[in-house]
C-alpha beads as a LAMMPS data file, in Angstrom:
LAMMPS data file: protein, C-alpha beads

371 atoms
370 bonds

1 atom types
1 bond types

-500.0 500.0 xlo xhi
-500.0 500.0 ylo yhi
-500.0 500.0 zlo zhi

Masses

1 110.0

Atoms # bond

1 1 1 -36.755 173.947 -239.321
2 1 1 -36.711 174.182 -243.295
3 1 1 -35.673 170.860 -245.088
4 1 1 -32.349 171.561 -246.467
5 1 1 -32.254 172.495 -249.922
6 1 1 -32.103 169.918 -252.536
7 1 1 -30.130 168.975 -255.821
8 1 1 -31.096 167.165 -259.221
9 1 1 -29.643 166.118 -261.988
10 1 1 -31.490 166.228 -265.515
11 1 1 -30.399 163.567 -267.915
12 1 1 -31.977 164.071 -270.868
13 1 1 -32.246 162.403 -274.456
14 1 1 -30.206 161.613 -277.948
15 1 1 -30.194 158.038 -278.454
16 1 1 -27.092 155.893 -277.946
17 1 1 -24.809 158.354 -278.573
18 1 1 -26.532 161.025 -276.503
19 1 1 -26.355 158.494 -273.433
20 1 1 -22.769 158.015 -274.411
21 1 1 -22.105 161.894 -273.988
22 1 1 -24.070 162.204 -270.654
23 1 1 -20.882 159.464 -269.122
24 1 1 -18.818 161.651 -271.069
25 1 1 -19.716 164.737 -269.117
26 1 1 -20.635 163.836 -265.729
27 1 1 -17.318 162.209 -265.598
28 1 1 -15.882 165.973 -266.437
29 1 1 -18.347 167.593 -263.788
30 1 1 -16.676 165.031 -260.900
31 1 1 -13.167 165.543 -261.453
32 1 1 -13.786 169.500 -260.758
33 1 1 -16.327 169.074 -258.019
34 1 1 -15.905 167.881 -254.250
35 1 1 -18.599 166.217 -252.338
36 1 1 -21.062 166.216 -255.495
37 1 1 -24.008 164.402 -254.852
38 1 1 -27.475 164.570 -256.021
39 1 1 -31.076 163.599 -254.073
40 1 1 -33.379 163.628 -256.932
41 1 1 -32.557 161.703 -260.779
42 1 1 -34.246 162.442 -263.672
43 1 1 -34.085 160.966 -266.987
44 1 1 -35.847 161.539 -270.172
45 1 1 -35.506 158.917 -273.186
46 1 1 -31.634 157.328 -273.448
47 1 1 -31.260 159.829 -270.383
48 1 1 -33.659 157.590 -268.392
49 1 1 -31.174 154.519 -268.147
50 1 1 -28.145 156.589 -267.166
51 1 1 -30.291 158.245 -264.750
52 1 1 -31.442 154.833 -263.140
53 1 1 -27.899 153.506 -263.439
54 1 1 -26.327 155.998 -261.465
55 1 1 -29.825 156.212 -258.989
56 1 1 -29.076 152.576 -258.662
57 1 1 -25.398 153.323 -256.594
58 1 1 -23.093 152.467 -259.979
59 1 1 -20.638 155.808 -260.100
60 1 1 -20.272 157.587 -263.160
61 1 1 -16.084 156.318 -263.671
62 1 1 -17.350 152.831 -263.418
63 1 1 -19.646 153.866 -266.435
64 1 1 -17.390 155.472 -268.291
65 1 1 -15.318 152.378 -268.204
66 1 1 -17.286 150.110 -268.769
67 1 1 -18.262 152.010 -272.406
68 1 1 -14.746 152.356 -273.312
69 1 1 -13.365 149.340 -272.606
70 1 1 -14.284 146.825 -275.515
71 1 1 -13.317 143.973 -273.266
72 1 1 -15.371 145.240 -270.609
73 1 1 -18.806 143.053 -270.276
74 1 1 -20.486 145.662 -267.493
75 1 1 -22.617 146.488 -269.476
76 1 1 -23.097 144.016 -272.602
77 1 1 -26.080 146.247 -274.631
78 1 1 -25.651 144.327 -278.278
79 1 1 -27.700 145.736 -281.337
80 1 1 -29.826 142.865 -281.071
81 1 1 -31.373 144.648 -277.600
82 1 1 -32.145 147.937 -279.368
83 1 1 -33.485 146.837 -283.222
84 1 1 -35.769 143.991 -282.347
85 1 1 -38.318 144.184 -285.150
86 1 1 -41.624 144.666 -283.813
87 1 1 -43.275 141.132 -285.505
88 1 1 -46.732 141.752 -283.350
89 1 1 -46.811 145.227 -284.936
90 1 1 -45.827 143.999 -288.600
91 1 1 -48.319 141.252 -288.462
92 1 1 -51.201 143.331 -287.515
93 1 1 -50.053 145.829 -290.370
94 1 1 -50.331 143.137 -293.002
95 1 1 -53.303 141.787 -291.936
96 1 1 -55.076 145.390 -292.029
97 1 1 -53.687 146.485 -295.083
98 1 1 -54.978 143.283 -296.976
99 1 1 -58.674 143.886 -295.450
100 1 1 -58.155 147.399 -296.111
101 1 1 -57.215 145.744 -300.115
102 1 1 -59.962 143.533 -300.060
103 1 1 -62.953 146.474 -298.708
104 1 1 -61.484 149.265 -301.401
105 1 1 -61.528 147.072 -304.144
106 1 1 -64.976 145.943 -303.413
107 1 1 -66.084 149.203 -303.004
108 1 1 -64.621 150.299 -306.072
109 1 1 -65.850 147.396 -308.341
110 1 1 -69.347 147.906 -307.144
111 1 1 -69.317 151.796 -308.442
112 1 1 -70.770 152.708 -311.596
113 1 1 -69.801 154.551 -313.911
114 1 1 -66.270 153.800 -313.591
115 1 1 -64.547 155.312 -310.332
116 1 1 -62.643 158.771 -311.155
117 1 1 -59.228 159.248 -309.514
118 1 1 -60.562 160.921 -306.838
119 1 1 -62.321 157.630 -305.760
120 1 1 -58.812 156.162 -306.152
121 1 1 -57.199 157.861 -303.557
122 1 1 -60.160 157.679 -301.367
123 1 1 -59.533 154.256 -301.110
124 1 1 -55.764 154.175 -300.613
125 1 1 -56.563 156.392 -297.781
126 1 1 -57.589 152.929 -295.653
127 1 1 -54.111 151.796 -295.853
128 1 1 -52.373 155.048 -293.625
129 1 1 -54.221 153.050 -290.470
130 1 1 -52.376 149.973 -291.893
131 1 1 -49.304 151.478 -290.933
132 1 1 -47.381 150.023 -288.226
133 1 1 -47.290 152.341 -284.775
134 1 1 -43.173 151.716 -285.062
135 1 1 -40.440 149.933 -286.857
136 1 1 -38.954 147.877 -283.828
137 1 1 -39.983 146.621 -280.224
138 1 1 -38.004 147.980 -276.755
139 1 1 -39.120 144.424 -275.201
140 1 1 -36.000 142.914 -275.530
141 1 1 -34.054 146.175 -274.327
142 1 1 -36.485 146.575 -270.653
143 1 1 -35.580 142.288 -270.491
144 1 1 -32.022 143.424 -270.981
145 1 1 -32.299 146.002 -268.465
146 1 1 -34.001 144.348 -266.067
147 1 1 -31.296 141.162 -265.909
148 1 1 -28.830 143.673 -265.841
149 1 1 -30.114 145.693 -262.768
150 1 1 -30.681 142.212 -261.146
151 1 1 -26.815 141.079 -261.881
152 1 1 -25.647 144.328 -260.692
153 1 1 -27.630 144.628 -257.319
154 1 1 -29.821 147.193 -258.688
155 1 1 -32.691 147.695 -257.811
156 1 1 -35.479 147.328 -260.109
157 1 1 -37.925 149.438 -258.245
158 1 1 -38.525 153.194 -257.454
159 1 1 -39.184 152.618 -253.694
160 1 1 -36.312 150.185 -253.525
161 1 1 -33.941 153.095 -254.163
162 1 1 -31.636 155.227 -252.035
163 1 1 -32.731 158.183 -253.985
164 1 1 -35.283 159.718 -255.746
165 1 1 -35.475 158.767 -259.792
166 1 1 -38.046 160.201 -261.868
167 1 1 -38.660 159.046 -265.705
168 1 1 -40.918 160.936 -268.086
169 1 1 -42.436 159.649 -270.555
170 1 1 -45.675 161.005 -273.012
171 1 1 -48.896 159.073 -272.203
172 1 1 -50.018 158.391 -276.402
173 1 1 -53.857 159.153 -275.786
174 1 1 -54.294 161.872 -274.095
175 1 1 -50.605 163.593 -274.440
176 1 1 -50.403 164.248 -270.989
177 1 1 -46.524 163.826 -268.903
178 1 1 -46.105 160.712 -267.244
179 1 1 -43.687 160.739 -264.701
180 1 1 -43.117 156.985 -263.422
181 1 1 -41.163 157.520 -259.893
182 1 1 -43.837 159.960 -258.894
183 1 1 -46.886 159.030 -256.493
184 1 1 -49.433 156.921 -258.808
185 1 1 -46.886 155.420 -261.244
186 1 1 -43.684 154.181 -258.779
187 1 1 -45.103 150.877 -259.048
188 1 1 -43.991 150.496 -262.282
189 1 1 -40.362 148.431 -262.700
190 1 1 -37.730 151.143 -263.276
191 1 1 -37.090 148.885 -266.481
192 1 1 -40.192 149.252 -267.852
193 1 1 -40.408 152.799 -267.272
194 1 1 -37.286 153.669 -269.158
195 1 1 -38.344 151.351 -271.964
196 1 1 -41.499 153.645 -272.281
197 1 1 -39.216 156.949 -272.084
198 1 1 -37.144 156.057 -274.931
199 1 1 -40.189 154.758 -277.621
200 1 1 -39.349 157.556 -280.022
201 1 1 -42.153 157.882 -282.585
202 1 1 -41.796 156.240 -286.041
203 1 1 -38.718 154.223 -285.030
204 1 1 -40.270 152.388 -281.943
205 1 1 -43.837 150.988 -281.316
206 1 1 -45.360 152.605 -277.923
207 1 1 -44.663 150.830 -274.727
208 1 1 -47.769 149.166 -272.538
209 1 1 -47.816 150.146 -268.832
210 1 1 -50.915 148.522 -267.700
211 1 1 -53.890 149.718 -269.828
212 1 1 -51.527 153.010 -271.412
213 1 1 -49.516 153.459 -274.033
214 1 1 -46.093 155.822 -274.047
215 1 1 -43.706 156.987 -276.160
216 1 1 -40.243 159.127 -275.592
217 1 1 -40.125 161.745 -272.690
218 1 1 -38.705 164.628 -274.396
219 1 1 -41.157 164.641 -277.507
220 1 1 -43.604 166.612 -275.299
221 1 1 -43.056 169.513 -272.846
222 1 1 -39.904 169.964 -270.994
223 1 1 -41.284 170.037 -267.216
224 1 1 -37.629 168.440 -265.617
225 1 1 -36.890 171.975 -264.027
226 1 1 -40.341 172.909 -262.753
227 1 1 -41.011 169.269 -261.357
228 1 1 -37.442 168.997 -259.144
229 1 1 -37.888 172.677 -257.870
230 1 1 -41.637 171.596 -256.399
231 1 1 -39.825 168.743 -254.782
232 1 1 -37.665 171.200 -253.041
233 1 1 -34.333 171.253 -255.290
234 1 1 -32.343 174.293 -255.497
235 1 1 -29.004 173.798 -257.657
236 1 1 -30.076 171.452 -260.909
237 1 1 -27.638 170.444 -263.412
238 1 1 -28.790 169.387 -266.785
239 1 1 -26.879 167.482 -269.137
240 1 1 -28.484 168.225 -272.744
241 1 1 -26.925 166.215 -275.918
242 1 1 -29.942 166.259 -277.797
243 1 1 -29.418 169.443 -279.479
244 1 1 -29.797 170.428 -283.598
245 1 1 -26.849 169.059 -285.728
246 1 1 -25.452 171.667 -287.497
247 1 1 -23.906 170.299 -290.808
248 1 1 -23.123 173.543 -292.566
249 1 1 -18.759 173.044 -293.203
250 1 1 -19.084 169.467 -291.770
251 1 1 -19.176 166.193 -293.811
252 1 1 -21.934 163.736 -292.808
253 1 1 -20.799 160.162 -292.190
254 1 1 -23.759 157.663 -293.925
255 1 1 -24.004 154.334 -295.045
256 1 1 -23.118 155.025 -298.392
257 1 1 -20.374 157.161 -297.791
258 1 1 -20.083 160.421 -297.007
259 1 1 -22.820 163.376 -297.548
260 1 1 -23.068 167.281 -297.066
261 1 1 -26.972 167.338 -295.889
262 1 1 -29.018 164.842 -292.552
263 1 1 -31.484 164.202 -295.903
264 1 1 -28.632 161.675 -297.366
265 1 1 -29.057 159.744 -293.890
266 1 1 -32.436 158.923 -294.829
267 1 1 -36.175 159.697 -292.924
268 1 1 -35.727 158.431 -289.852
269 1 1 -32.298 161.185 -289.312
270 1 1 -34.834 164.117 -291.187
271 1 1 -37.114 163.386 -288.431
272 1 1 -34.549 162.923 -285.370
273 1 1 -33.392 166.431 -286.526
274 1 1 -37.039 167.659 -286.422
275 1 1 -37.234 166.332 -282.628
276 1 1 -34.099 167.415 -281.771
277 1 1 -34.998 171.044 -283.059
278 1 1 -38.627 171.293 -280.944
279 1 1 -36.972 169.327 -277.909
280 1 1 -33.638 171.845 -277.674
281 1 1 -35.852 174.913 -278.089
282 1 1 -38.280 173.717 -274.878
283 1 1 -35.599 172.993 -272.704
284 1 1 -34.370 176.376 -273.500
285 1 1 -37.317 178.381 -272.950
286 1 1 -37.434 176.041 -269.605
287 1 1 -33.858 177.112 -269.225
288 1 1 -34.832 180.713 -269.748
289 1 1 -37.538 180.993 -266.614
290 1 1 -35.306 179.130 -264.394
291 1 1 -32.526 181.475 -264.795
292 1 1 -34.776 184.356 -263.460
293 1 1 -35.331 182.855 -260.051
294 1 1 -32.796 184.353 -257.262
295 1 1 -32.703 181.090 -255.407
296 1 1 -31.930 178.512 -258.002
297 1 1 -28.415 177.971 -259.271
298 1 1 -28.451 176.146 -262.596
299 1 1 -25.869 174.559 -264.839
300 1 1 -26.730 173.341 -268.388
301 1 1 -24.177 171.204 -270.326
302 1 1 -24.635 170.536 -273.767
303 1 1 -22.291 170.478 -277.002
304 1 1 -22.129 172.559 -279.445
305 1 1 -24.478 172.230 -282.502
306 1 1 -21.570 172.586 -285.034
307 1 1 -20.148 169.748 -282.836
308 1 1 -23.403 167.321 -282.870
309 1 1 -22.126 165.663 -286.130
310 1 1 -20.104 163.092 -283.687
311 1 1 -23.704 161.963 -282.726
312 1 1 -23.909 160.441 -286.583
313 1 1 -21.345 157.893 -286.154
314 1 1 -22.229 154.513 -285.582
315 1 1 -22.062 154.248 -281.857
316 1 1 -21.785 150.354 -282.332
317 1 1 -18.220 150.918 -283.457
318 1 1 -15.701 151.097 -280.266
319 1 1 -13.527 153.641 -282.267
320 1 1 -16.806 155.872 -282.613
321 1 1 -17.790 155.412 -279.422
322 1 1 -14.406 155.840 -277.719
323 1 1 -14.414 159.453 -279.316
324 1 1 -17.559 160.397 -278.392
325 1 1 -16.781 159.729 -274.578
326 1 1 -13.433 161.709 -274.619
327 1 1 -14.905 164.407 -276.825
328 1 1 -17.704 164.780 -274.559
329 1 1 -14.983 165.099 -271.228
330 1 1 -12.839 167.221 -272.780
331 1 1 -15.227 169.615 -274.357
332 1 1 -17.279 169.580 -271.106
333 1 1 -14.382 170.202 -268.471
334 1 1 -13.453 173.897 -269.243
335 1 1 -17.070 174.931 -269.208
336 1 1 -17.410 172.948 -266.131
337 1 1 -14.248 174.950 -264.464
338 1 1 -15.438 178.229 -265.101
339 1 1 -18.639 177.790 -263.529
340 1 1 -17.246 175.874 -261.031
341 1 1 -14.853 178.983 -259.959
342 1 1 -17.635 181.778 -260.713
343 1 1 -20.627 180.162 -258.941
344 1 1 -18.241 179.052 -256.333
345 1 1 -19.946 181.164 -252.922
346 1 1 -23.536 179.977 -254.317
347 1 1 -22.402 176.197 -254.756
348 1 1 -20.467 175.635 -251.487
349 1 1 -23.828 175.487 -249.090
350 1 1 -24.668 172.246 -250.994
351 1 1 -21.663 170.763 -250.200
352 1 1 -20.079 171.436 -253.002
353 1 1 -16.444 172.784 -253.702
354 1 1 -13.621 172.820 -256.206
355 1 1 -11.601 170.055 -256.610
356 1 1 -8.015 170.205 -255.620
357 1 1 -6.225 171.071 -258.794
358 1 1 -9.634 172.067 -260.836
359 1 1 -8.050 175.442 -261.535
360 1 1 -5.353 174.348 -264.250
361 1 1 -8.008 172.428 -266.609
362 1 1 -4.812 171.445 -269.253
363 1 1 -3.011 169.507 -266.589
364 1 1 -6.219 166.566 -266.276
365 1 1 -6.314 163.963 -268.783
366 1 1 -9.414 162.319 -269.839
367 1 1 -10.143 159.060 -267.700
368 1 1 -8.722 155.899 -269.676
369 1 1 -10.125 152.576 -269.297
370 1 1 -7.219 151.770 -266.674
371 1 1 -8.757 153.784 -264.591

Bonds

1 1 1 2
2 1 2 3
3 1 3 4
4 1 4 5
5 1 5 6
6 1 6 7
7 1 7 8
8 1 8 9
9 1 9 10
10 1 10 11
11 1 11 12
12 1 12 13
13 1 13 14
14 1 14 15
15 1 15 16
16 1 16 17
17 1 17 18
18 1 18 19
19 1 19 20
20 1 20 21
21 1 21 22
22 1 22 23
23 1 23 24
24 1 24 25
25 1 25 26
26 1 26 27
27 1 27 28
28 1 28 29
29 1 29 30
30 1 30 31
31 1 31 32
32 1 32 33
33 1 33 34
34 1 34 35
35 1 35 36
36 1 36 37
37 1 37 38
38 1 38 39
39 1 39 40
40 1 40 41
41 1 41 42
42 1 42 43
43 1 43 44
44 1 44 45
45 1 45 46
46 1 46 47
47 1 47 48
48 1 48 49
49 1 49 50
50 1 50 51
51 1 51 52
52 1 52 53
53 1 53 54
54 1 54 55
55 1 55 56
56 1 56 57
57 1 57 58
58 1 58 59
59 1 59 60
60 1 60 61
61 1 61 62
62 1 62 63
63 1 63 64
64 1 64 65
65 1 65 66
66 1 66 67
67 1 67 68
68 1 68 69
69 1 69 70
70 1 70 71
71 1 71 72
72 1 72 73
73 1 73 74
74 1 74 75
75 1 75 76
76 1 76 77
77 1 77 78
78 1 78 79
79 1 79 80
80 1 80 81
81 1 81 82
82 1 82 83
83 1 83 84
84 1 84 85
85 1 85 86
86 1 86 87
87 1 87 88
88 1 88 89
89 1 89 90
90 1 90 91
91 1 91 92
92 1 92 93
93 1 93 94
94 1 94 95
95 1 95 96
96 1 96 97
97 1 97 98
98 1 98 99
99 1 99 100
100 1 100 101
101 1 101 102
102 1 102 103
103 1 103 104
104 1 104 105
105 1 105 106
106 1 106 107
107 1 107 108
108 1 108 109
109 1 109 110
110 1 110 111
111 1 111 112
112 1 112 113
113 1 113 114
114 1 114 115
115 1 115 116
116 1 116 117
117 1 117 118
118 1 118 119
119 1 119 120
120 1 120 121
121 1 121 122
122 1 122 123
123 1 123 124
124 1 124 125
125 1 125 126
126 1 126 127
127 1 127 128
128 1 128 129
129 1 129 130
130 1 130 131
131 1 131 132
132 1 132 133
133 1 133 134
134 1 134 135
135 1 135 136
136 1 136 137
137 1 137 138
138 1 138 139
139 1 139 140
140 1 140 141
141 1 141 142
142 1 142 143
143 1 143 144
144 1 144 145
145 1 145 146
146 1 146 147
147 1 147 148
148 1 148 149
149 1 149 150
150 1 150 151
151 1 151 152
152 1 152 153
153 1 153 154
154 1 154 155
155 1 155 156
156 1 156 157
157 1 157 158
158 1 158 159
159 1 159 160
160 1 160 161
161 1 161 162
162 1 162 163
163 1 163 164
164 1 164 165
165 1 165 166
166 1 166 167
167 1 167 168
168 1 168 169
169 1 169 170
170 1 170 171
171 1 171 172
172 1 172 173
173 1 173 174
174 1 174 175
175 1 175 176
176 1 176 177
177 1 177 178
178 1 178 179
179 1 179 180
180 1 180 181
181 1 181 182
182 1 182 183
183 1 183 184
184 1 184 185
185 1 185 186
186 1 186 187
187 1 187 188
188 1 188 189
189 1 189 190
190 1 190 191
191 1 191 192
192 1 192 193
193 1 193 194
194 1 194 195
195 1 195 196
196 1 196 197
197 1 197 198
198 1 198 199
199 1 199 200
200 1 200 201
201 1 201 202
202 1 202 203
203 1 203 204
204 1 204 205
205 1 205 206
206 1 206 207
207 1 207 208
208 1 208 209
209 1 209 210
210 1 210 211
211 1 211 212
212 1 212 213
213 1 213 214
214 1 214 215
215 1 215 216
216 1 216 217
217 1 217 218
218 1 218 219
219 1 219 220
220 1 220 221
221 1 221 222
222 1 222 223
223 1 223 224
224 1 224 225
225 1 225 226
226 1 226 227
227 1 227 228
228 1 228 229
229 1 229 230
230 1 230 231
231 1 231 232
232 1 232 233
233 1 233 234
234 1 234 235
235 1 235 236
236 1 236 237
237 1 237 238
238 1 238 239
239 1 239 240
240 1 240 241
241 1 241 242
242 1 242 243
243 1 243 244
244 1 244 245
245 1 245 246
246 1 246 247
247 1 247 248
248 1 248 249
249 1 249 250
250 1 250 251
251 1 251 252
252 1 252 253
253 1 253 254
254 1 254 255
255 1 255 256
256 1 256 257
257 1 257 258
258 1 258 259
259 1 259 260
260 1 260 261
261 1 261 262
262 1 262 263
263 1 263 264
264 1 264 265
265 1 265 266
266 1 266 267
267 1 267 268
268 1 268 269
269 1 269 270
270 1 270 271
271 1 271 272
272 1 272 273
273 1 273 274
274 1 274 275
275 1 275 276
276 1 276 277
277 1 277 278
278 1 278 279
279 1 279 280
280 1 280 281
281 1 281 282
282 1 282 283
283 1 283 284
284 1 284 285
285 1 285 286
286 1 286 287
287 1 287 288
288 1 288 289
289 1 289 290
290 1 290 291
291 1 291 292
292 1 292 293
293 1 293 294
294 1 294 295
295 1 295 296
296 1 296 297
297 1 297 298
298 1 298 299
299 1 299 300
300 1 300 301
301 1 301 302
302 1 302 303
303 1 303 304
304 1 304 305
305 1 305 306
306 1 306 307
307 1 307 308
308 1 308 309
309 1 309 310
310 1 310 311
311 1 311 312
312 1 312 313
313 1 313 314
314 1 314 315
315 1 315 316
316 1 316 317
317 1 317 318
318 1 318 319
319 1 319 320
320 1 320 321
321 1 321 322
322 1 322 323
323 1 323 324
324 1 324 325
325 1 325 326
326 1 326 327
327 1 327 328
328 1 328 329
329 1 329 330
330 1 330 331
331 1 331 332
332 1 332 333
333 1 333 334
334 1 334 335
335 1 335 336
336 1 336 337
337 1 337 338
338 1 338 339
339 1 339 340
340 1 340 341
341 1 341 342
342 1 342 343
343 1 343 344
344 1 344 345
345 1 345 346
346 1 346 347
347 1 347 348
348 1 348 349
349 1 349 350
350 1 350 351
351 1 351 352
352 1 352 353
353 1 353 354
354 1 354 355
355 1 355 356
356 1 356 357
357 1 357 358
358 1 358 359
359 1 359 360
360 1 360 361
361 1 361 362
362 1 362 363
363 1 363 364
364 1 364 365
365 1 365 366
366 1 366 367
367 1 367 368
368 1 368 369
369 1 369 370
370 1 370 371
């Protein structure tokens, strides 16, 4: 007898905000689907700890309020836990850069004639290995994760699970996909996995795993699809907020007020854009050959570029974050119907159906912290 077919859901990246949109829409997805469940988890970057959350047995609603209830201390994730200044990193800069100092000015006292400018910029060339591999440290987030999987009752282990999580991540030194969950890596802690997923270049230093180094899971190829089909899945839903941000008509909220281009947010948003471009056009091309297999239903949430600028807010304010979650339900649940009622024959062998009511999408409120 064939194993029954299987389903996955895809969790991908986008920082806080992006995790903040994933609640946002799952929460949608359940209140028009019956008897969802799903056997395999993945998560990619911020997707990797709302992937292990809800592999862990927490449900989606009981996310949702924990992030929009202020008073709520389910999950307590403080600023402190994400922009921890790597000091490690920043000592090992300084101390290269001054022997870098120290080696180029030797070199270019002992030249004669007098070094040209050419011999100048040789030498300032020794300080781009001074640089440090990232701004900040995940340590204290994977500390924070792991107490809060151990206060929660989940477990901090792959094998320990009642389902099947998988995190990517991008092994730094050979560029090769790491997927901890998977045979040879589900020894790792499920913290320290998702603290490798989400070291995004420039911002973060790489994350140690025994003798590798990783950074972010979506920087690389986007293998979610192919890797939960070999495992036997058949309907995969993938829940995308790391798309482009369109600014064209739209004002862009910064620090010093508000802007008309991602450059006035400074380097680190030119190159989040720049990820977000070459991430969003892999999954799509993913997307693409997935759609042209007959026995593989497929649903892809994701906002609309135009609609991204929400992800600039500050998701450390409650008023930012509270409109993120209910923009990211309500903008979610009317796509959600209509596939809902038009794949309706090809979803009900999983176990899925309609929920009672689904049909008339204007009469269901967003979810509210009550609850």
């Amino acid at each position: 007898m064939n194993p029954a077919p299987k389903t996955a859901l895809c969790l991908t990246g986008g920082g806080v905000t992006g995790g903040l949109y994933q609640v946002g829409a799952l929460a949608a997805l359940e209140d028009f689907v019956d008897g969802i469940s799903f056997d395999i988890v993945f998560g990619a970057s911020s997707g990797a700890t709302v992937a292990s959350t809800l592999a862990g047995g927490v449900g989606v609603r009981r996310m949702y309020r924990a992030l929009l209830d202020p008073a709520d201390n389910f999950f307590p994730l403080e600023r402190g836990h994400m922009l921890s200044l790597d000091l490690d990193e920043w000592r090992r800069t300084f101390s290269s850069a001054g022997f870098a100092l120290r080696r180029g000015l030797a070199s270019l006292i002992a030249r004669t004639p007098a070094p040209a400018p050419a011999d100048l910029w040789e030498q300032l060339d020794r300080f781009y290995d001074a640089l440090p591999a990232g701004l900040f440290t995940l340590d204290r987030f994977e500390t924070f994760l792991s107490d809060f999987f151990l206060r929660r009752g989940i477990p901090n282990s792959f094998r320990a699970l009642n389902r099947e999580l998988l995190v990517s991540a991008s092994d730094l030194d050979s560029g090769e996909l790491a997927l901890f969950g998977a045979p040879g890596l589900d020894h790792v802690p499920v913290s320290l996995a998702c603290a490798a997923s989400m070291a995004l270049p420039l911002f973060y230093s790489p994350v140690r795993v025994g003798g590798r180094y990783y950074v972010d899971g979506t920087v690389g190829r986007f293998d979610a699809i192919d890797t939960v089909v070999q495992r036997g899945t058949r309907l995969v839903v993938i829940v995308n907020p790391n798309v482009p941000v369109r600014t064209v008509a739209s004002a862009v909220p910064s620090g010093h007020g508000t802007a008309s281009s991602l450059r006035d947010k400074g380097m680190m948003w030119v190159y989040n854009q720049a990820v977000r471009s070459g991430s969003h056009a892999r999954l799509h091309d993913a997307v693409e050959r997935a759609c042209g297999r007959d026995d593989l239903e497929l649903l892809l949430i994701e906002p609309d570029p135009s609609d991204a600028v929400r992800f600039l807010q500050n998701a450390a304010s409650f008023t930012a974050r509270r409109e993120i979650l209910q923009w990211a339900y309500r903008s979610t649940r009317e796509r959600v119907r209509r596939w809902v009622n038009q794949r309706r024959d090809n979803i009900e062998p999983f176990g899925w159906r309609p929920a009672a009511g689904s049909s008339n999408v204007s009469s269901i409120p967003p979810p509210s912290a009550s609850d």
